[in-house]
Structure formats: C-alpha cells, structure tokens
VOTOR-179075 format. One record per residue (C-alpha): residue in three letters; z, y, x. Coordinates in steps of 0.05 Angstrom, whole numbers, padded with zeros to 5 digits, always signed. Last residue first. Example, Ala and Ser with C-alpha at 12.3 -4.5 7.8 and 13.67 -1.06 7.14 Angstrom:
! VOTOR-179075
SER+00143-00021+00273;ALA+00156-00090+00246;
END
This chain:
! VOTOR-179075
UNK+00405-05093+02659;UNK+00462-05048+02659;UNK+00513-05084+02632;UNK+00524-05145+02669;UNK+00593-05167+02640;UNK+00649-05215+02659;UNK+00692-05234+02599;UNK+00763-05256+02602;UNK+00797-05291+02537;UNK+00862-05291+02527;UNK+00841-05280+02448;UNK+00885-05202+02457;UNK+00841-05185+02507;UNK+00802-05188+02573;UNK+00741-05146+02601;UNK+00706-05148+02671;UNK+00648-05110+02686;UNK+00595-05122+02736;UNK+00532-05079+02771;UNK+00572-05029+02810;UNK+00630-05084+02830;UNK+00687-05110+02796;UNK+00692-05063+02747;UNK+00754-05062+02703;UNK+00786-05066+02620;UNK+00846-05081+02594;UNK+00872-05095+02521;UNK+00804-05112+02477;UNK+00824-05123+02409;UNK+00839-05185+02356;UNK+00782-05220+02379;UNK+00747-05198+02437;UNK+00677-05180+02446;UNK+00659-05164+02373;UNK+00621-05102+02396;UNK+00584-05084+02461;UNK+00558-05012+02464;UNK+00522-04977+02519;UNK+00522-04902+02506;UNK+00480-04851+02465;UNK+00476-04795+02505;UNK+00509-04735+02500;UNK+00561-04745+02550;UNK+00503-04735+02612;UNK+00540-04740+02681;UNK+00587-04785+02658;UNK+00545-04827+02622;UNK+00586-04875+02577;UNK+00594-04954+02573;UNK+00633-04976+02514;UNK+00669-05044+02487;UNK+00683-05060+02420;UNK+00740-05100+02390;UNK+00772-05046+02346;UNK+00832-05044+02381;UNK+00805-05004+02436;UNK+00758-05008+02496;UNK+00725-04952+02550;UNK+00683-04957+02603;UNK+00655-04899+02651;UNK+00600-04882+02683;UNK+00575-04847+02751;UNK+00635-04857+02784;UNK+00608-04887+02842;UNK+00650-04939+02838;UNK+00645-04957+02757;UNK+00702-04927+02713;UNK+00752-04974+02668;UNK+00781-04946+02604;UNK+00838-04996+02564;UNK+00865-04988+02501;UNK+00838-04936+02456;UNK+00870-04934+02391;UNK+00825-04955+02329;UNK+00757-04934+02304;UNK+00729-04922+02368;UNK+00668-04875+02377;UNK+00701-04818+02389;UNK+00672-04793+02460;UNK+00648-04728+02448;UNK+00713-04707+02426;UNK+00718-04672+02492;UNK+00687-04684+02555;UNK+00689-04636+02622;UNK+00763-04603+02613;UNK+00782-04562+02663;UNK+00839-04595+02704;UNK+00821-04549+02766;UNK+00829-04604+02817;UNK+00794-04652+02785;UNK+00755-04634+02733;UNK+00786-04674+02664;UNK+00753-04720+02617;UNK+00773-04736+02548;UNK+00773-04798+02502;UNK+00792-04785+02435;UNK+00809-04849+02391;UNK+00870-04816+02361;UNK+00916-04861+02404;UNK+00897-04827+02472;UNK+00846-04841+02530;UNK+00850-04804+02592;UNK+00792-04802+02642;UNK+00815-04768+02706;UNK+00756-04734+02747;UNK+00746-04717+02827;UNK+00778-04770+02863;UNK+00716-04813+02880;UNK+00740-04875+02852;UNK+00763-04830+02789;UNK+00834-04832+02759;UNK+00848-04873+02701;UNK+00898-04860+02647;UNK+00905-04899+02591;UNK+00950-04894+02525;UNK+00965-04820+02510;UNK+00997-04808+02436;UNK+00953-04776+02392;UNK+00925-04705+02379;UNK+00917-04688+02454;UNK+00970-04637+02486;UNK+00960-04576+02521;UNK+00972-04588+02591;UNK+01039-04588+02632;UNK+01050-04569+02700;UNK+01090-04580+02766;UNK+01150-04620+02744;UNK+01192-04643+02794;UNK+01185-04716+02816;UNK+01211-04694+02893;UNK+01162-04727+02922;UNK+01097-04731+02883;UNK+01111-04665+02841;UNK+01094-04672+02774;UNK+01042-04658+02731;UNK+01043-04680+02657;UNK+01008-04692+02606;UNK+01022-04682+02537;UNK+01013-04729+02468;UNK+01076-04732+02448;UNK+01079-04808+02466;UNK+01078-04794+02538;UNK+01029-04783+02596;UNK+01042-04783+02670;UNK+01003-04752+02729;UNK+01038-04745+02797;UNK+01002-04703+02850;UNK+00949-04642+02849;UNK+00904-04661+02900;UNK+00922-04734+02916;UNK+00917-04760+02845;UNK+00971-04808+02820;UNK+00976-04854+02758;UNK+01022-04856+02700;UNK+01015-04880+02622;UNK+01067-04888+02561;UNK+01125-04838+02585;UNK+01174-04822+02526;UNK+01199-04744+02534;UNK+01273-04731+02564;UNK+01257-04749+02625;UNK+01305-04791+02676;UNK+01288-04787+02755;UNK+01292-04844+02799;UNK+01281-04842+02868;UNK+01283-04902+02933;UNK+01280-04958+02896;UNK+01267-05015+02938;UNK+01275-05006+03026;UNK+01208-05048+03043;UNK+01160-05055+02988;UNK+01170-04983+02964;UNK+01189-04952+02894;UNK+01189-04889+02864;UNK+01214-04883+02794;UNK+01200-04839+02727;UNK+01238-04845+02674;UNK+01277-04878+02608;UNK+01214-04921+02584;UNK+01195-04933+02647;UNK+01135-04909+02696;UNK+01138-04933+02755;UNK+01102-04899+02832;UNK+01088-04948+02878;UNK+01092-04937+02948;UNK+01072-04937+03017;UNK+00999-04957+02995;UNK+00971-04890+03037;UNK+00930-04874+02963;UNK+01002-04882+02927;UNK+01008-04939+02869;UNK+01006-04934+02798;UNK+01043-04970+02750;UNK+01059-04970+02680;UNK+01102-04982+02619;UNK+01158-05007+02653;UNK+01231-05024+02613;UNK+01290-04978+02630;UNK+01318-04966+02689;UNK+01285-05022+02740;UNK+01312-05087+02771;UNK+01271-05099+02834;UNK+01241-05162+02850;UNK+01264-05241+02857;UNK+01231-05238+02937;UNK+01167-05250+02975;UNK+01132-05268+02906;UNK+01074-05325+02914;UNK+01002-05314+02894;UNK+00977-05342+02960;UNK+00914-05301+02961;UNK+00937-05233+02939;UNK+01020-05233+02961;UNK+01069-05216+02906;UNK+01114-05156+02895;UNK+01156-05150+02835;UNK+01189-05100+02791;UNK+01234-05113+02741;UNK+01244-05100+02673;UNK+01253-05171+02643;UNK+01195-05140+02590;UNK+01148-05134+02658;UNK+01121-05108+02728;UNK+01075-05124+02776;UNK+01057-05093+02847;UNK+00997-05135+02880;UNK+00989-05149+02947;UNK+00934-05163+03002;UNK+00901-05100+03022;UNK+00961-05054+03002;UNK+00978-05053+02930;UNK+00936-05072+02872;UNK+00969-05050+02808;UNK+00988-05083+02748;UNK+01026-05072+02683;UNK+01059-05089+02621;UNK+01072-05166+02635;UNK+01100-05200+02582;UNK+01177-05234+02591;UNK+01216-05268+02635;UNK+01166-05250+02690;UNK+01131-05289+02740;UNK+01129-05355+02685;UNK+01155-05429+02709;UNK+01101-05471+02746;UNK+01134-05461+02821;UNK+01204-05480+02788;UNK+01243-05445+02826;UNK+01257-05448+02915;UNK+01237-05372+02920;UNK+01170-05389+02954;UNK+01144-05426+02892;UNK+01151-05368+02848;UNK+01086-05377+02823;UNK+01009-05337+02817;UNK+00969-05377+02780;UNK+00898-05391+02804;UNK+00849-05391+02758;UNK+00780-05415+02740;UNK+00712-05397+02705;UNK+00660-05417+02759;UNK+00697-05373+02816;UNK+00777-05347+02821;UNK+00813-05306+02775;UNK+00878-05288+02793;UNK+00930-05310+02740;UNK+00995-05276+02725;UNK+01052-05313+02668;UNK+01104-05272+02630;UNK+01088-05299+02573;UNK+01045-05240+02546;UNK+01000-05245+02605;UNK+00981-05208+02665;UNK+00910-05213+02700;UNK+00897-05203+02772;UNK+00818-05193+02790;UNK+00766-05210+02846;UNK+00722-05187+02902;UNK+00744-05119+02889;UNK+00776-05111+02960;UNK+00836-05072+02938;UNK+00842-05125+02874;UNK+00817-05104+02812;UNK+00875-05099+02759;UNK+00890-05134+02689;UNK+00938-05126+02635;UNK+00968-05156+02570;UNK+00928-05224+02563;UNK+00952-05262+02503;UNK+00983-05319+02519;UNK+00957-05403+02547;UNK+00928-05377+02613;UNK+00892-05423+02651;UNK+00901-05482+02700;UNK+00865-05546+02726;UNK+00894-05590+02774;UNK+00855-05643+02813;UNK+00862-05712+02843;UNK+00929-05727+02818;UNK+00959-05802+02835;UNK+00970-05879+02822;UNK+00922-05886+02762;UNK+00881-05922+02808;UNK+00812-05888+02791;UNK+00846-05818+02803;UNK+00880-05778+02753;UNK+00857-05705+02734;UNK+00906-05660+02710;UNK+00911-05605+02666;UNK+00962-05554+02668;UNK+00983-05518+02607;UNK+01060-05515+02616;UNK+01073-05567+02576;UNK+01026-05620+02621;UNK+00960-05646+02606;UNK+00928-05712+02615;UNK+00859-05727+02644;UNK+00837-05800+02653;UNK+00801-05840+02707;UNK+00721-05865+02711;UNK+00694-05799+02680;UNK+00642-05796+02633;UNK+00668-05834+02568;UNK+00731-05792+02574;UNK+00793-05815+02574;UNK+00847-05776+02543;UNK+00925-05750+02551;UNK+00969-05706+02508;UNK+01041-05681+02516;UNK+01061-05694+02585;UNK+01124-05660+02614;UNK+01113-05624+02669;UNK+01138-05554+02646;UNK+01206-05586+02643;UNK+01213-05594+02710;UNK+01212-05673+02747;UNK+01146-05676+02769;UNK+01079-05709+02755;UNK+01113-05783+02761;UNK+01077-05844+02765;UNK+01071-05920+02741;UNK+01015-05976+02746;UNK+01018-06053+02708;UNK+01068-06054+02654;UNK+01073-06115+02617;UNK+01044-06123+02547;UNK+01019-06193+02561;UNK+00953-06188+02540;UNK+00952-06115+02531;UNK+00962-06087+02610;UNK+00998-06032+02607;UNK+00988-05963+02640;UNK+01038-05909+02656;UNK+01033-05839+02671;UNK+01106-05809+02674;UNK+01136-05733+02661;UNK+01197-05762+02619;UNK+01161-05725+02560;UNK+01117-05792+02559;UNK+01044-05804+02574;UNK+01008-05877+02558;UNK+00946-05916+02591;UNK+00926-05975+02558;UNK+00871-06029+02592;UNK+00804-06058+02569;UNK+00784-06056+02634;UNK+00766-06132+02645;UNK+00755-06139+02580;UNK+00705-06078+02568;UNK+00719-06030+02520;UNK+00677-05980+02553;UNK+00729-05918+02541;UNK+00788-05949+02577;UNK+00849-05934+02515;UNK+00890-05879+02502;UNK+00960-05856+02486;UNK+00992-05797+02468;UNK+01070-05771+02462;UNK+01111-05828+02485;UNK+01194-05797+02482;UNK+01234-05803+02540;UNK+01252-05858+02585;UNK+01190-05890+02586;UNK+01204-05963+02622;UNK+01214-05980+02695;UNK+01293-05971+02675;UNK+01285-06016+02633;UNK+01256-06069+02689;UNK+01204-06122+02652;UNK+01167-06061+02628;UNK+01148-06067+02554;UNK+01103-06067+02513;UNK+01101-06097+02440;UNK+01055-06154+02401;UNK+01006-06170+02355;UNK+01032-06122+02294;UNK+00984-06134+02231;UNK+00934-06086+02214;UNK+00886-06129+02184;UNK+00818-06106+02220;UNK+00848-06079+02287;UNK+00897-06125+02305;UNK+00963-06080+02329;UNK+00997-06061+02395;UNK+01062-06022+02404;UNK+01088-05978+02453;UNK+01163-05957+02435;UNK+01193-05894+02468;UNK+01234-05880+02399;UNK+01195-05813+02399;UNK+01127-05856+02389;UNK+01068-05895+02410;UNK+01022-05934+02358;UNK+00965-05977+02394;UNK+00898-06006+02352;UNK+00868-06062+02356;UNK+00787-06100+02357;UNK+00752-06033+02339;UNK+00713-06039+02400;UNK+00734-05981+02426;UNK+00803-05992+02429;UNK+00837-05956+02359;UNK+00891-05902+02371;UNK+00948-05877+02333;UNK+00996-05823+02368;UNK+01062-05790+02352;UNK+01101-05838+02302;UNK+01171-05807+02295;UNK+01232-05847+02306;UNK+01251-05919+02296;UNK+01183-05959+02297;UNK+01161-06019+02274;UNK+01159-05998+02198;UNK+01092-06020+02186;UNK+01055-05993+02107;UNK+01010-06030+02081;UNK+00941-06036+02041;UNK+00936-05962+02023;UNK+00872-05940+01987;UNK+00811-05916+02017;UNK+00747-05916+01981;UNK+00715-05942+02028;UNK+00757-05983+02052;UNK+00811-06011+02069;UNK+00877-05966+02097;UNK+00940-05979+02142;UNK+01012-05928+02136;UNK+01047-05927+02200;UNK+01120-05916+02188;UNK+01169-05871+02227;UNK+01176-05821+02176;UNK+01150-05766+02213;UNK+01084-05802+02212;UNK+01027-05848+02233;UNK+00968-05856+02202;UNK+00908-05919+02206;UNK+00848-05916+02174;UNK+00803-05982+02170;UNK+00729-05990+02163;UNK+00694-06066+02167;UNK+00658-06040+02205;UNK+00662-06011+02267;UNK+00701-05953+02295;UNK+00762-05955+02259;UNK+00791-05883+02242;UNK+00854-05861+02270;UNK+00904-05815+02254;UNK+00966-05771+02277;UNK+01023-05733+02260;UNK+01038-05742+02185;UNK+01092-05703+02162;UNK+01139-05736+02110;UNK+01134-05779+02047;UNK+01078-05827+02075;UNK+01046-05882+02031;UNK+00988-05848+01992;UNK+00917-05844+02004;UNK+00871-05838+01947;UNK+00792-05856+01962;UNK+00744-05819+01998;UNK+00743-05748+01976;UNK+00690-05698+01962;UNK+00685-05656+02017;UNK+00609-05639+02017;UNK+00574-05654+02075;UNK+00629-05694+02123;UNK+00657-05727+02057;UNK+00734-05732+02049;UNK+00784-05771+02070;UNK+00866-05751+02059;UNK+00920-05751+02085;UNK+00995-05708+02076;UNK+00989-05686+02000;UNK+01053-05667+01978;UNK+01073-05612+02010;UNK+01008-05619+02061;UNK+01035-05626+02128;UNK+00983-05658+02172;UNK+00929-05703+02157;UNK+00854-05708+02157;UNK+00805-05772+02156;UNK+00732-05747+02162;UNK+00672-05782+02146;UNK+00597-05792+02150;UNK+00592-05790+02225;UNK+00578-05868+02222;UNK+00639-05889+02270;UNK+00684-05851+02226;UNK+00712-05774+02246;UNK+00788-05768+02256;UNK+00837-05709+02244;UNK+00897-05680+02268;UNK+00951-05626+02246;UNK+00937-05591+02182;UNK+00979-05547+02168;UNK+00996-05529+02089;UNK+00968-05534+02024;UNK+00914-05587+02037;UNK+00843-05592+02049;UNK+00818-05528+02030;UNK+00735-05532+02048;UNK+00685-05509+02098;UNK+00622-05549+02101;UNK+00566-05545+02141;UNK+00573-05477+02177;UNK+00518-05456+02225;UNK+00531-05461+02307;UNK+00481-05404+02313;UNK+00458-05450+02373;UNK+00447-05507+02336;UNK+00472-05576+02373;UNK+00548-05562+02361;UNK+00538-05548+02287;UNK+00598-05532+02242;UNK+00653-05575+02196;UNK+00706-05529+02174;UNK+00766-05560+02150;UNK+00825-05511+02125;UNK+00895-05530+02109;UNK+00917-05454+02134;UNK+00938-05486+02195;UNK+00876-05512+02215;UNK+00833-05556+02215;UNK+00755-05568+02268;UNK+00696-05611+02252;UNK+00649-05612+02308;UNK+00573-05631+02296;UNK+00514-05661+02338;UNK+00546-05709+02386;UNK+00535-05768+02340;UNK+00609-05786+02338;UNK+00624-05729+02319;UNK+00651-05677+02360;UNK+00727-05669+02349;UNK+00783-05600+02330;UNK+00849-05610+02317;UNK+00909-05551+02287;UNK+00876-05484+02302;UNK+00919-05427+02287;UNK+00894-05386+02223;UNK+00831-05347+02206;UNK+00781-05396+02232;UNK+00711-05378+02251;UNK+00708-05358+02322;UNK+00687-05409+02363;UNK+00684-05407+02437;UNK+00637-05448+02483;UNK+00646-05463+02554;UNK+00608-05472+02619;UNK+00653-05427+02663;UNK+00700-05485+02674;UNK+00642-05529+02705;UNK+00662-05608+02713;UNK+00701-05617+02651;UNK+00662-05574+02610;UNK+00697-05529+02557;UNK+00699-05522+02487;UNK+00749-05480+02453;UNK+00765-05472+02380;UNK+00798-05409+02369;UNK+00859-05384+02307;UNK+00911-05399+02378;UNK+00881-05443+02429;UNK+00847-05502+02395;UNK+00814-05561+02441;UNK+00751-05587+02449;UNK+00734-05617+02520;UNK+00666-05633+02552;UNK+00638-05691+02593;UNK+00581-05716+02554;UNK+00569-05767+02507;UNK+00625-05775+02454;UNK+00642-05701+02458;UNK+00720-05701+02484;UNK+00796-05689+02440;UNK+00851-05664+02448;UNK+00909-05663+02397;UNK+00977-05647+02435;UNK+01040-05685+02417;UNK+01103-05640+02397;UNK+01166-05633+02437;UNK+01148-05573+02459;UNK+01091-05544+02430;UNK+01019-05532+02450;UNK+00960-05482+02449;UNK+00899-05508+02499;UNK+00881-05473+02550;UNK+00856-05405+02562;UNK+00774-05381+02568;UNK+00738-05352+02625;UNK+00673-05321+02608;UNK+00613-05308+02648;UNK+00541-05276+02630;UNK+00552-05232+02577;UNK+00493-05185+02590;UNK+00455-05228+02543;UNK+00494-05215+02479;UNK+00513-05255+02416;UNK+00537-05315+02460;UNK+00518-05390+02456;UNK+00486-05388+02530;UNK+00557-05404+02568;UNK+00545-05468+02529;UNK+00488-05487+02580;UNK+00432-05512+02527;UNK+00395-05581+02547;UNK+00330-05574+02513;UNK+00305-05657+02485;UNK+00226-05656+02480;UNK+00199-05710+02440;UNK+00135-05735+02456;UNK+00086-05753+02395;UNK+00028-05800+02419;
END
C-alpha cells in the first residue's frame, strides 16, 4: 500500500539563500478612487496581492511567512491561486500573464504570454483550473479567455468600449463570465467558447466589482453610482437591488468591492460590501435589505477599496487607502486587528539605541518600526490632533538617527526636522523647519544634539531649545556623522571630507578627495575607524584619530554606487550595499579575503543597511522590502 506523503513548505523557505531567514514585505499598491484586486489561496489562509512590478504572498496569521515573486517587469495589475491551490497566475501592466507554480519551490514558469496592449487590471481562474478570464485596458481588446497551459483563447469577447474593471468566472457548470466596465454595463458570457450573450445596463457609473456566490447560483455588481445589485447566476438576468430602507443608512460614496460568505451556505449566504464613504455593510439577498453597518473612520486614508472573505477565517478582511488592513469580527459590527506596512520605497533605516529593533523611512513620507513575526508599527502624528494615519513627512524621508534611549531624530523632502518617541511612535511637536533640504543626520555621543546636514549647510539642533547654529558652505554636503576625537565629519559631492569643529562648525581639516562623490559615512562602534563609501564604488577605511588610511580600493566589488555600509558591534566586519543589488560582508582585520556576498537581495538596489545584533543583519531597498540576515553561519 502506496502512502502519499504531503511536505508543508513555510513560504519564508522559497529564498535563494539560507542565511535569509526573515523578511518583511509592503502592502498592497492602490489608487484612489480605484478598486483594489485581492485575492486568497482557495485552501489556506494566505493573501496575493501586487505591490509595485512584485507579487506578494503573505499569511494571514504569520506576517513573516511570505513569498515574493520577482518575475514581472512592469506594475502588477491581479494576481490569484487557482482553484487547485497549485498555480498563481499574475497581469500586469505591460498586458502580460504569467502563470507560475505555487506548490514547486523554484516556482517554474508555465506560461507567460502578451495578453493585451495595455494594463491589465483583474483576472479570474474557472472552477476546473483550466482557464483564465483577463481584462483591463487593452486599446481595443479589453477581455479575453485564454488557456492556463498555452494561451490560446477561449472564444471572442466583445461588448465593452471602455475599460473593464473587473470579472468573474462561474464556478460550476454550466460556465458563465461576467465583466463589468467603465462604461457602466456588465457584459454576460456562455460558454466555452465564450461569446457575448448580453449586455445589463443597470448601472449609472462605473462597474467596480463582479462576484459570483459560491455556489454559482448569482452573482453581485457594485459600482461608483453606489448601486448593489443581484443577478441569477446561469442566465444573467437582474433578480433584484439593495437597498437600505433609510437613504441615509445607504452607501453614500462610491461601492468599490464586494464579497460573498465563503461556504455558500443558506443560512450564511450573506453580502458584505465596502464603500469610499469608509462603511462595512452587509445585505441580506432575499430581501435586499441591509442587515449590519459600520464606520472605520471618517479621513480620507480610511476609505475602503477592496474587501475578501477567506475560506479560513469566519469574518472578512478589508483594506483601507492608506494600506491598513483590517480584520472584522464574526458580527461584522467592529475591528479586531489592524495590519500595517509600508506601501513606498524604503529610503533609510536606523538601529535603535538599544538594538532590539529598527526605524525605517519611506519615500512617502511614512516611518515604520519593525516589530516581531514580520510586522510594523507606524509611527503617527496622533499626538498633534491630525490625521494619526496621514504620512510623518510631506515628502521622503532622507535620514534617521536614534537619539537618546527612546527617540529618534528624522528628517525629510518638507525639510524639517522631527523628534518622535521609540515605542509610542508619536511626534512631541510639528518639527523644526531647516535651511535647505536634509541629506543626513548624525547625533552627538552625550545625545544633546543632532548635528544636520542640508543641502545649503551644516546645522546643530537640540530637542529642547531647536536650532541653535547654522553655518552655510559653499561645497554640496551628501553625508555627516561625528567622531569624539577629532569632531564633525561631513562629505560632499566633490568627493572631500571634511573636519570641522563640533561647536563652533569651523573647519578643522580636509582630506584628499575620493574619485566619486561621498555617499555613506559610518563611524565605528568602537570609535576607532570610519568606513566611507563613495560613488565610484570605492570603499575606504580610515584609523581613527590619525586618519591614515587602512583599506583602499580593496574593496571594489560593486558595480554601481555604494549606498548604504553597516559595521557589526565589535567592529570586526563591515557591510556594504549599492545599486547593484548585492550585499557584502568584509574582514576588517584581514581586507584580502574573499568576503561574504549576497546578490539579488533587493530589486532595484539595496538603500540602507544595519546590524541588529553580532549575529543579524538587516537590509531594505528600493522593493520596500526588509530582509533580516544570519550571515555568519
């Protein structure tokens, strides 16, 4: 007797290299205004979603158990398991399909195929796992079905003359396709092959969201006019409408998703819709009345763009516009858990004083601190009486510093200074207006102050009393930090470093320059070496305080800029990323060996770098992804 052994795989496990052993990924990319296209694996509880050209998987009860694909050169429209579990077909908005292995763990390509001319925007697997309905914005071809294996298509189908937003496949036989579109119709299919069989012109604005129930019985359309309606599943005729008995009980702002009780059982067989009025609603679909109603705020960021019901969970999840996800309770009444993550680029990161964890700045102006088992906790400015979900900054975030025990010094594109506090997140006050936009930070070994590098000088700043010196230079600062034996170090664009005088900002010395413009400089746990990286790839090391140079174009190894260096406490090794995606661990104490290399880690380049502890390694990058490492195993 044959027994068939089933391995469970962690999806932390699908990486390239073992001393990877934790990543924290973003959320999903989304629009205002738009509806956003999430989807869950049929049988387990994870979530696929696209965040920028990346296809994210994530588990619902374990953020660190997550998956990250790679393959698609242009912004990720939809991505869905099939319905067999064993395959994820994501689009994108090149017009691309790529159809890929969820249950190999080289995740091998099955198909990968042009669709349409243009975005593609959502897409729909049959009940069989044999086919895939696409749609978006194809200038002239705006749906179509193709073969899972080999993309031939299904059928013709015609009927829409503007975007098409969403799509549903019937998930029994006999097999129906239902669309909905920019043009405020939803277009119904027979089939296979598909051809149109009508088109319903029920609704007065855009069409956001088709979905069948799950026994393939009817289908719901929701849409910018704030109309809910119900169709039968096999003819596509309208059955009847939603509506709250009070108006004013009603959506007041445009439906953006809709979904349906996963069993399909009668008695639960219930409708649950979202709305950019920030409202949960369900319906009951016999007599279309409204049964449960709540609010998630009343800001813009809580708008809700996309919500789902997992066949695992006993309540539904729904995200927000500013990336939150929530989970509601049994009752659909309240909000049992919130889920966040960055949704930018991330710009900067520093170790807090205690090294137990690490602050991350984004492009949008947004700071996370990363907390245990993959998750965040965004810093807000909550305390100031704003929006508590709106960004730090008005702009990306150029630099951190831990300050103090408990703070952290940022600074950004709206060229202020702020000071927030470690485990609360929130900003004591709106921050410090700055000369010139900051390019770095560095604070002083007594934490009194932070010392600001700008793009028109050099400040000194303190908590308590604000900016107490500026000093304009005449060369274009790119990097700063402070040594307590020979005082203020800052490098510019030309290449030279700089000493200068801690108090009075005088300058002390210059050194000959490097060959490139300086990008990082990092000063040694232990005081006694500064590692400075430059824009010709060169990373150097200096004695400290004698400023003789230990390592010199030894270190080259980068093909591109280097962006971030990171040394281990006992300043033993140092780290170093660039551009180029790789990540390097060198021997201080012996440059000419070989060192530890890492390559591919972050898409689109590696932009800050730091060791949590002796044995750990924290990288993040331009894919907003942040990687913990255990390099030397």
């Amino acid at each position: 007797k044959k027994t068939k052994i089933i391995v469970k795989f962690k999806m932390a496990k699908f990486v390239s290299s073992s001393n990877m052993i934790e990543r924290y990924v973003p959320g999903p990319s989304m629009e205002r205004g738009h509806a956003l296209n999430v989807y869950c694996h049929p049988k387990e509880s994870k979530l696929i979603y696209g965040f920028g050209k990346f296809v994210i998987v994530r588990s619902l009860e374990d953020a660190s158990d997550n998956f990250v694909y790679r393959g698609h050169k242009y912004a990720i429209g939809a991505a869905q398991f099939s319905p067999n579990g064993n395959w994820i077909a994501s689009v994108d908005a090149g017009g691309f399909l790529r159809v890929w292995a969820w249950d190999n763990p080289e995740h091998t390509t099955k198909l990968e195929v042009q669709v349409m001319g243009a975005a593609i925007l959502d897409l729909c697997w049959d009940f069989e796992s044999k086919r895939i309905c696409v749609v978006g914005d194809g200038k002239g071809i705006v749906a179509k079905c193709i073969t899972w294996d080999t993309g031939n298509a299904v059928g013709e189908m015609v009927g829409h003359n503007k975007k098409v937003l969403s799509c549903a496949f019937r998930p029994s036989r006999p097999m129906r396709i239902v669309t909905g579109a920019e043009d405020f119709r939803i277009v119904f299919y027979k089939g296979p092959p598909f051809k149109m069989d009508h088109s319903c012109t029920d609704h007065k604005n855009y069409v956001n969201c088709v979905r069948y129930n799950p026994d393939g019985s009817m289908f719901a359309s929701v849409g910018s006019d704030k109309k809910i309606i119900l169709y039968d599943g096999v003819e596509g005729t309208m059955l009847r409408e939603c509506k709250a008995k009070n108006a004013l009980k009603h959506h007041q702002g445009s439906i953006y998703s809709v979904c349906w009780h996963p069993t399909g059982k009668e008695e639960q067989n219930i409708l649950v819709t979202v709305s950019a009025d920030k409202t949960v609603k369900s319906w009951n679909i016999d007599s279309g009345s409204l049964q449960t109603s709540f609010s998630l705020g009343t800001t813009v960021g809580d708008m809700l763009n996309c919500i789902l019901w997992p066949s695992t969970m006993e309540a539904p999840i729904t995200f927000s516009l500013d990336g939150r996800l929530h989970y509601l309770n049994s009752d659909l009444t309240s909000v049992t858990k919130v889920i966040q993550a960055p949704r930018a680029p991330i710009s900067c990161m520093t170790v807090c004083a205690n090294n137990t964890s690490a602050i991350i700045g984004c492009n949008d102006g947004t700071i996370f601190k990363l907390l245990a088992h993959g998750e965040f906790q965004k810093f807000s400015n909550a305390a100031l009486n704003k929006e508590a979900q709106k960004p730090c900054h008005a702009g990306k975030i150029t630099c951190l510093c831990a300050f103090g025990t408990d703070g952290v010094a940022t600074a950004g594109f709206d060229d202020k200074l702020k000071f927030a506090h470690l485990e609360t997140g929130a900003y004591a006050n709106d921050g410090l207006k700055l000369d010139g936009q900051p390019v770095d930070l560095c604070s002083s070994s007594d934490h009194s102050r932070v010392y600001t590098a700008t793009t028109k000088g050099i400040a000194i700043v303190s908590e308590s009393s604000g900016i107490q010196k500026f000093v304009p230079v005449s060369y274009d600062p790119t990097a700063i930090t402070i040594s307590d034996s020979i005082g203020l170090i800052v490098g510019a664009k030309d290449g030279i470093l700089r000493i200068l005088d801690p108090d009075s900002l005088n300058e002390i010395r210059t050194l000959p320059p490097h060959r490139g413009e300086i990008t990082v400089l990092v000063l040694s746990p232990d005081k006694s070496r500064l590692a400075v990286g430059d824009a010709d790839r060169d990373i150097k090391i200096y004695d400290l305080p004698n400023l003789n140079i230990l390592v010199q174009s030894t270190w080259r190894f980068h093909t591109s800029r280097v962006t971030a260096l990171a040394w281990r406490p006992d300043s033993a090794f140092l780290a170093s990323a660039a551009s180029d995606e790789n990540i390097f661990i060198w021997d201080v104490q012996n440059p000419s060996t070989p060192p530890i290399k890492f390559d591919f880690t972050h898409k689109d380049g590696v932009t800050a770098l730091s060791f949590l502890d002796q044995d750990h390694l924290l990288s993040a990058g331009n894919d907003a992804n942040v990687l913990k490492w255990k390099p030397f195993t």
